[in-house]
N, C-alpha and C positions, 0 to 999 in steps of 0.2 A: 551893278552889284545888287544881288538881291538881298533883301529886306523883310521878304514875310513868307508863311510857309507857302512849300510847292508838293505836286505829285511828282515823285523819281520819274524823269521820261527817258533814263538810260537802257540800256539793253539788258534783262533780267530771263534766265531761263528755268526751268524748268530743271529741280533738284537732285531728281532721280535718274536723268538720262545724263546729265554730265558726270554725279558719280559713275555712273558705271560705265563711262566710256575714260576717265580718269584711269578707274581699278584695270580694265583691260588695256589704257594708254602703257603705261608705264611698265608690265611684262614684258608686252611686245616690244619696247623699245629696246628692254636688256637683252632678249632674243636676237633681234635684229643684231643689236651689237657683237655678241659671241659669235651669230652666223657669217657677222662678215668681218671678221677677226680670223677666225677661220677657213675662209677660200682662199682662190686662187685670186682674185683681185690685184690690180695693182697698187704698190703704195699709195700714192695720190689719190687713187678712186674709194681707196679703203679707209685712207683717213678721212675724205671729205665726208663719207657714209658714217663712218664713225663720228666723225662730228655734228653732223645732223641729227642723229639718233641721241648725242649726249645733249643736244639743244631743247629737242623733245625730250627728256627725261625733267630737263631744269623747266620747261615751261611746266611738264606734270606736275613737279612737285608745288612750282608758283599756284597753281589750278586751285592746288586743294585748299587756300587761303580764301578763295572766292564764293565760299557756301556758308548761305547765312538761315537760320531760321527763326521764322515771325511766331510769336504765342500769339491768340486772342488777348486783344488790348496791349500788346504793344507796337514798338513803331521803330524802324531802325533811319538813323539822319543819314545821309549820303552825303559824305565831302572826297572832293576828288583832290588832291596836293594842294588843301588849304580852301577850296571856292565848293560850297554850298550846292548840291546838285539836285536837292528834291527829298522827299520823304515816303518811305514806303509803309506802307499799313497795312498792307494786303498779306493774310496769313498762310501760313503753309511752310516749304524747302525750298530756298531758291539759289542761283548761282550767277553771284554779276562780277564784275572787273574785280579782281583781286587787289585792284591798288587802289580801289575804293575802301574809302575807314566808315565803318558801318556803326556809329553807335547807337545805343539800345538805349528805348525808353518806353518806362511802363507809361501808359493812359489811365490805369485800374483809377479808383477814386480810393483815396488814402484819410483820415483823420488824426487829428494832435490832439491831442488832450494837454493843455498850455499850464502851466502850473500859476497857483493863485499870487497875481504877485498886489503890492501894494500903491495907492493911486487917490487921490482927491477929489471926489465929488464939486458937484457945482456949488456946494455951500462950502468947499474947504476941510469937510472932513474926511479923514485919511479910512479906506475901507479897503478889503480886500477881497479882488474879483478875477473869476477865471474862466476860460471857455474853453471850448469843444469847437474845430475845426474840420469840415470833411472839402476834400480838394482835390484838384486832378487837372494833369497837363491837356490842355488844349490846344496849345501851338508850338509844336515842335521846335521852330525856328528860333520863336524867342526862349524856349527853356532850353535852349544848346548857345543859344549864342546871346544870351541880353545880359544872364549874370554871372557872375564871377563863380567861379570853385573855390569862395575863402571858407569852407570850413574841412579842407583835406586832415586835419590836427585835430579835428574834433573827435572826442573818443567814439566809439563803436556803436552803433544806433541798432534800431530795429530792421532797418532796409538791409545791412549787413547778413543776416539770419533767413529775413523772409526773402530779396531780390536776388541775392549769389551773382553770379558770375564772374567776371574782372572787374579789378579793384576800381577802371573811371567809373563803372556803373553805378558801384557804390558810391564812391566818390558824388559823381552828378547826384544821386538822389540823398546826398546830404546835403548837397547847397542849397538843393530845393525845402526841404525839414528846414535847414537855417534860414532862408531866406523867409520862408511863411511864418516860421517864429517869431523872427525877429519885427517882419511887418506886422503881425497879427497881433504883439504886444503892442506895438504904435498905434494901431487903431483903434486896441482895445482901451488906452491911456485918453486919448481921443474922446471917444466916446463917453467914458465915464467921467470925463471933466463937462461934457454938454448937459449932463444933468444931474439933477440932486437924489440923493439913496432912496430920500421918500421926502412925502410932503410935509413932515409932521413942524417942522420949521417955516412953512410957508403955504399954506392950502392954496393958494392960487395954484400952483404947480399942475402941468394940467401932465404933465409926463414925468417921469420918476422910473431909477432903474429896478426898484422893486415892485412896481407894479405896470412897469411896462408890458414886461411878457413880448410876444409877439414881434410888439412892433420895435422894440428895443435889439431885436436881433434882425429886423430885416434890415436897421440903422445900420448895425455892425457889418451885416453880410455886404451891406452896397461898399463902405468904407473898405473894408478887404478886396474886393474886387476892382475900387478903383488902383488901390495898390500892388496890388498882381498880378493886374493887367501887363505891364510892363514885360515879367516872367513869363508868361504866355500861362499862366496859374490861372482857372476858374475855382472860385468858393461855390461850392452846393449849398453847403450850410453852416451858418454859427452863431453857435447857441451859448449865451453865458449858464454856468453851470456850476458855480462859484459866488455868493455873494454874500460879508459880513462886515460890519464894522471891525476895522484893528482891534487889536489888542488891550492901545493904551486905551481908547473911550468907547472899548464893549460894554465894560460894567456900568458907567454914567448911560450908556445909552441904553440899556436895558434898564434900568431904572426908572427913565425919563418913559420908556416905552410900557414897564408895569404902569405908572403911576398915568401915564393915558387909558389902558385897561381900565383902571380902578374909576378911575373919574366918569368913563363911559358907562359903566356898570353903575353906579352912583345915578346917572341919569335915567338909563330905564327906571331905576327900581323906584325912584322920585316921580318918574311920569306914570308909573304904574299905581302908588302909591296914593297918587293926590285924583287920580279916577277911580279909585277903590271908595275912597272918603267921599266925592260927590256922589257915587252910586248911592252910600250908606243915608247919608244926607235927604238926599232924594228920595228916598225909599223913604223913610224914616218921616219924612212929612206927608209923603202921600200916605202912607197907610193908618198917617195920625197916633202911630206911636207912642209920641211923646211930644212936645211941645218948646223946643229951646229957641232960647234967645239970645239975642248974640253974643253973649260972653259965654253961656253954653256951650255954642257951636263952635267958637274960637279956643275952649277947655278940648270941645272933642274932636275940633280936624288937629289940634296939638296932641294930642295921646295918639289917635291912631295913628299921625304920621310918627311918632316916636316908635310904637309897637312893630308899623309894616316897617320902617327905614332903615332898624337897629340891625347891628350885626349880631346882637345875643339876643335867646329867648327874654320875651316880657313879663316883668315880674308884677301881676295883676293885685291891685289892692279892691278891696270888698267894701265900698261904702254901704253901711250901716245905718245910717240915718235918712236925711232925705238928699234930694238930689242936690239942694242950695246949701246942705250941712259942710 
């Protein structure tokens, strides 16, 4: 029993010369018939003629079921009364055994856009995440014969509109949309449970799905493809394309995330601040300025750091007397 795909090695001709040996099959036979309806024959020799000629009309008609043709990128399965005979991919008109069931399958590369669903990060908080899948049949054998057709019920897809033809086509190419979905969510639930949204809870965190990038989709892409494999399904690419905190702790975490802003901000302007004041410092003794001692200097790295740190203009007072008044 075969097991994995093959090349069709049955008998396959050439599209255009069996038409048109069909089109002129099936005249002549009716010909034939009237002509020898009409002589002098004897019964016996007239019917046997006549039944010959009405044998060729029924194989003609059976003929015309045996012409199939291949588009660029796809692939027609060859099953003969149930047993797996080979896979054709070679494009063009052709014409094979009539009692062969030829079904059709695109190869094209297709994408999902997965909608964002809901999931637990590796610290437990619930976020919502979504991806972008681009995919496409690479083994004929296992995508006809590994998985099920359980979504025939499912309403009306896009494959419907863009693939046409007979309804198993459609058919097949919704199991395969269900089945990447449905896998594609598993991996992606997977995934986002292996690491945390971001670090901000934990700075060791050396990977995080918000700053992964990159490498957080070639995570995803190996996870799909070990999943898919089965299908005869290859992932090109997938990309998350979707990433927020829920609902109920957007607002807490947005909060939590201004007031990290804020604290950050708070630090430059404090490190910028306090080398402003040693320049001033500095300067100030070397050029022999003025003269302060250390409750001086401690009155003025306190003012200026009040002046630079403040979030409002400084309201300057004008000493009047001397500088120890």
């Amino acid at each position: 029993m075969k097991t994995k795909e093959e090349k069709f090695a049955g008998m396959m001709l050439s599209g255009i010369p069996m038409l048109l040996i069909n089109l002129l099959l099936l005249p002549a036979a009716i010909y034939l018939i009237v002509l020898i309806a009409t002589s002098d024959l004897s019964g016996a020799l007239k019917g046997i003629f006549i039944t010959l000629c009405s044998v060729v009309i029924i194989l003609s008609l059976i003929f015309w079921f045996g012409f199939i043709l291949i588009r660029p990128n796809e692939a027609r399965v060859m099953v003969f009364f149930g047993k797996y005979r080979g896979t054709v991919k070679q494009n063009g008109f052709f014409w094979v055994n009539p009692f062969y069931s030829a079904d059709r399958l695109t190869l094209r590369a297709r994408n999902m856009d997965a909608d964002p669903i809901k999931v637990n990060d590796k610290n437990g908080n619930p976020i919502l995440i979504g991806q972008v899948i681009v995919w496409k049949v690479v083994d004929t054998y296992k995508a006809s014969f590994e998985i099920d057709n359980a979504s025939k019920s499912t309403t009306k897809s896009l494959d419907d509109v863009v693939i046409g033809g007979s309804g198993s086509v459609n058919d097949k190419m919704r199991a395969y949309e269900h089945f990447v979905r449905v896998q594609g969510y598993a991996a992606l639930r997977f995934v986002a449970g292996q690491y945390a949204y971001d670090n901000s809870l934990n700075e060791d965190e050396k990977m995080t799905l918000r700053a992964g990038g990159e490498s957080i989709n070639e995570i995803l892409t190996a996870k799909l493809n070990e999943r898919l494999a089965l299908a005869g399904i290859e992932v090109i690419e997938a990309r998350i394309n979707h990433l927020a905190y829920a609902p109920e702790i957007a607002a807490v975490m947005l909060r939590r995330q201004q007031a990290e802003a804020i604290i950050a901000a708070r630090e430059k302007i404090v490190d910028g601040a306090v080398g402003m004041v040693k320049l001033a410092l500095d300067k100030l003794e070397k050029e022999g300025v003025v003269d302060l001692d250390s409750d001086k200097k401690a009155a003025m790295v306190s003012n200026l750091l009040v002046v630079l740190c403040s979030d409002e203009n400084a309201q300057p007072i004008i000493n009047s007397g001397t500088l120890y008044n």
